[in-house]
N, C-alpha and C positions, 0 to 999 in steps of 0.2 A: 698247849702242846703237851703232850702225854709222852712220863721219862719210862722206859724201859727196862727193866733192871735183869740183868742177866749173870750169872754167878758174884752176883754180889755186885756187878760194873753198872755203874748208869751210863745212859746211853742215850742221848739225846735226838730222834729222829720223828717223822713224821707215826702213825700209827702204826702200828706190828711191822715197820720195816725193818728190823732186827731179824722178823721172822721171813720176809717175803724171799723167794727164790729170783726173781727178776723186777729191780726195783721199773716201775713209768717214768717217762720222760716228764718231765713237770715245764713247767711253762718261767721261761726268761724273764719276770716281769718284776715292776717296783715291788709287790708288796714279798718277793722271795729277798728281792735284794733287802730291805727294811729289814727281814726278818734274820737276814744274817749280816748285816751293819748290827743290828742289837745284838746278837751272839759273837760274835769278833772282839776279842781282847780290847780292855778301853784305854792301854800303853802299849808299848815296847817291853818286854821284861828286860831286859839288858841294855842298859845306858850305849847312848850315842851322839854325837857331835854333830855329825851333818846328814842331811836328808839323802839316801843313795838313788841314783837312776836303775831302774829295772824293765828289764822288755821282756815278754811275757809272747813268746813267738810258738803261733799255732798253725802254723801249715801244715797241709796233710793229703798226703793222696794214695793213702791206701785206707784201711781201715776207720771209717770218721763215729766219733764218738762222742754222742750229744752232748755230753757234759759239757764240751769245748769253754764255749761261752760263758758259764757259770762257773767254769775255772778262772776265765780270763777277769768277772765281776769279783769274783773274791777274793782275786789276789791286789784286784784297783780297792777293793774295802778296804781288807787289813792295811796295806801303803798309805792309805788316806788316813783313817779312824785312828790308827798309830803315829799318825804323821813324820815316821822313820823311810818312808819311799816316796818315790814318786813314778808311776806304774803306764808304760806304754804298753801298749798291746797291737798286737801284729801278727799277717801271716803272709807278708812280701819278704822273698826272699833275698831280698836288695839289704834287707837290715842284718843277713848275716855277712857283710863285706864288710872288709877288714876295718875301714874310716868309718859305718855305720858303728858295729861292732864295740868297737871304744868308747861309745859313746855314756856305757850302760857298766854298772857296777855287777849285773848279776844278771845271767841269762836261764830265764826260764823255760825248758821244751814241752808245751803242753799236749800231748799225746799225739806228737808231732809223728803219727803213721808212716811207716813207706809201705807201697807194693811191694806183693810176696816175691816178681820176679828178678827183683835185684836185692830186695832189702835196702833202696839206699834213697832217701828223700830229693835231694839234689839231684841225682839223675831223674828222678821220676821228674820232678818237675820243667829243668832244664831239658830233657827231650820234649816237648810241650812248642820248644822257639825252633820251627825249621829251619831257621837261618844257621842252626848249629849242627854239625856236621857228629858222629859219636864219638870219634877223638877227644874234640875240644867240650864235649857232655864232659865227658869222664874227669878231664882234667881240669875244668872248670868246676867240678864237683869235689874234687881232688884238696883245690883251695880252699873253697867253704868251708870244707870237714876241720883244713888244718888251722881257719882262723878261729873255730871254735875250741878247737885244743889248746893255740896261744894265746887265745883270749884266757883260759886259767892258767896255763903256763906261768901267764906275765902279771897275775894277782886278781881277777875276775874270778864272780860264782859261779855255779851254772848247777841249777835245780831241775831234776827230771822227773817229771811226772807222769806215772803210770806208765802208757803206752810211749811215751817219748824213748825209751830204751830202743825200739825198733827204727829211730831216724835213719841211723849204721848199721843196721846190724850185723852184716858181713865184714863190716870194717874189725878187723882184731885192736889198732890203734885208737879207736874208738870206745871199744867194751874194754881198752884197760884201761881206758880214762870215765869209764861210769861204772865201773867195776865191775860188768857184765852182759851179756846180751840175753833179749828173751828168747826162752825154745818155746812154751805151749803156756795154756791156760784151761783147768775146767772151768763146769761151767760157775753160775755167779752160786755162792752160797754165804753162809754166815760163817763166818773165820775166828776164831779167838786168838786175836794178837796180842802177843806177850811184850816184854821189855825186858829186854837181855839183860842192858844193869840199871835198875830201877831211879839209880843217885848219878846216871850221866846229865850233866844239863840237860841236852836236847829233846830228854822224856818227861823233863818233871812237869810237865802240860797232863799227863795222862795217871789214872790210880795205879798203884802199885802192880795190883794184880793184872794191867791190861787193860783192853777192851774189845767189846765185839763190833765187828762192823763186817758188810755186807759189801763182797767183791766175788772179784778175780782172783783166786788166788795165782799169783805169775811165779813160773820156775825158770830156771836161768841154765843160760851155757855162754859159752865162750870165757872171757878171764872171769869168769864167776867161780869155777874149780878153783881160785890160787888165792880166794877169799882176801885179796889187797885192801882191805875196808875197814872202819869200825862199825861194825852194826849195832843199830838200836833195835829193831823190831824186828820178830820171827812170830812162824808157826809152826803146831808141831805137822809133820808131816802126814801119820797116822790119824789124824782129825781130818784129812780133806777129802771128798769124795770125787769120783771120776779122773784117779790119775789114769794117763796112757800106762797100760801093763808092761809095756818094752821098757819105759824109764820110771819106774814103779821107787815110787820111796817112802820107803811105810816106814823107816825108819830115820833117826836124824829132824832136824829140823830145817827150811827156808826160810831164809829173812828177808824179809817185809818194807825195811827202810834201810840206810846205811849214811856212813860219809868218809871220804876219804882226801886226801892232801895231795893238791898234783902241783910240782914246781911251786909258787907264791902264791897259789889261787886254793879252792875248794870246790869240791863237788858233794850232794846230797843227792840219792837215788830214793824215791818213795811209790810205792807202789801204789795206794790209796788215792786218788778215786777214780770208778768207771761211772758212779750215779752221783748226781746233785745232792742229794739227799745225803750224802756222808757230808758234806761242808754243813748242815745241821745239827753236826756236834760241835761244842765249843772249844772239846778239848783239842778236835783235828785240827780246829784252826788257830791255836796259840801252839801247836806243834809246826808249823807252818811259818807262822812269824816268828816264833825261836830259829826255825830252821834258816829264812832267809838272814836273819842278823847274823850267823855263825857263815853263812856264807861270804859276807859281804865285811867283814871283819870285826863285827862289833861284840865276838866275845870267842875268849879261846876258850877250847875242851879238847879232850883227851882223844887223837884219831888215830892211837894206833891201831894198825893192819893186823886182824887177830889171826893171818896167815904168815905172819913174819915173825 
């Protein structure tokens, strides 16, 4: 495997995909999984007592993005190879009911899409059962949302990845509980994400200066203006190409990962990944297993909200 070196960051990826504008789909198979069981942290960095439950829940009916699956493989690695999880994986939506629900220390939304014409995953889904009339969609969908809330509410994780921000996205009580909704995305390019403060725990996975990696880069609206979060990772603005001109920001920076405190519980928003090929770096993936342990309470750090 050939390291990449780009302002000084090594970068750990297939050939010239640091450089490529649209990573391939690569192929699901043992010897990718092999190849990221050996790049996957060989502990926990942060001590812990007992083994947490994690669901890793990827329904989607809007937008599908083939990663899915090799998000869902890498999140069962790191749980296993760490032996700090033990890692379900799903995309029935029966496992977001409230008795399902509880079952699970930390809930993971893996680019859990909706359709553009509600923004809301539950309904899309739930209209699907004719037997349900749109009243009882909505209110039935209504629940879901809230057991997902009290599920952190009442001391639960809940890690969102990349496209998982669009589950709600018209839900306001939703984006203040992930501490944002998404508006747009250019197209994929190379990104150089930085680390806000280099000495928080949840970055010390990554070199000081950062690193490059090959996305989306995603902008934000809804409670994302009132910035309730502590952020790890940004970019600078002026570095991205093909923003929209009406919401043009050449100025300031986005941030890229975050975490914030809701009631007894924790949330993590990450932007990273829309390609396989980013779970290739070593360091994303002990930024990953830092991140679910701080979710699931196996170590505190600093969340204040640098909008308060």
């Amino acid at each position: 495997m050939k390291k990449i070196i780009i302002y000084g960051i090594v970068f750990l990826t297939g050939v010239n995909f640091a450089l490529a504008q649209n990573p391939k789909e690569i192929p699901l198979d043992q010897d990718w999984k092999d190849k990221i069981t050996d790049l996957a942290p060989e502990k926990a960095r942060f001590p812990f007592k007992n083994k947490k439950k994690v669901l890793v829940f990827s329904l989607h009916t809007g937008f599908v993005h083939w990663v899915n699956p090799h998000t869902e493989a890498m999140f069962e690695i790191l749980g296993e190879k760490s032996g700090a999880f033990e890692v379900t994986s799903s995309s029935d939506i029966e496992m977001i009911e409230k008795d399902r629900l509880k079952e699970f220390d930390l809930l993971i939304l893996n680019n859990t899409n909706s359709k553009p014409e509600y923004r809301n995953l539950f309904v899309d889904k739930l209209s699907e059962d004719s037997n349900l009339d749109s009243v009882e969609v909505w209110k039935k969908a209504a629940t879901l949302e809230q057991n997902i809330i009290n599920h952190v509410k009442k001391g639960g994780g809940l890690f969102v990845i990349h496209g998982g921000n669009t589950t709600l996205n018209n839900s306001m009580d939703f984006s203040k509980l992930i501490g944002g909704s998404f508006d747009y995305h250019p197209k994929q390019q190379a990104i150089n994400v930085r680390l806000v403060d280099p000495n928080h725990p949840l970055v010390k996975a990554f070199p000081s200066g950062g690193f490059t990696h090959v996305d989306e880069p995603y902008f934000y609206n809804g409670a994302y203006s009132s910035l309730d979060f502590k952020p790890l990772l940004y970019f600078n603005n002026a570095e991205i190409e093909g923003q929209r001109k009406e919401t043009e920001q050449l100025e300031g920076v986005t941030y890229v990962a975050w975490i914030r405190k809701e009631g007894k519980g924790h949330v993590l928003y990450c932007s990273p990944s829309h390609n396989g090929q980013s779970f290739e770096n070593p360091d994303l993936l002990q930024f990953y297993l830092d991140g679910m342990q701080y979710l699931v309470g196996d170590v505190e750090v600093d969340e204040t909200p640098i909008g308060k």
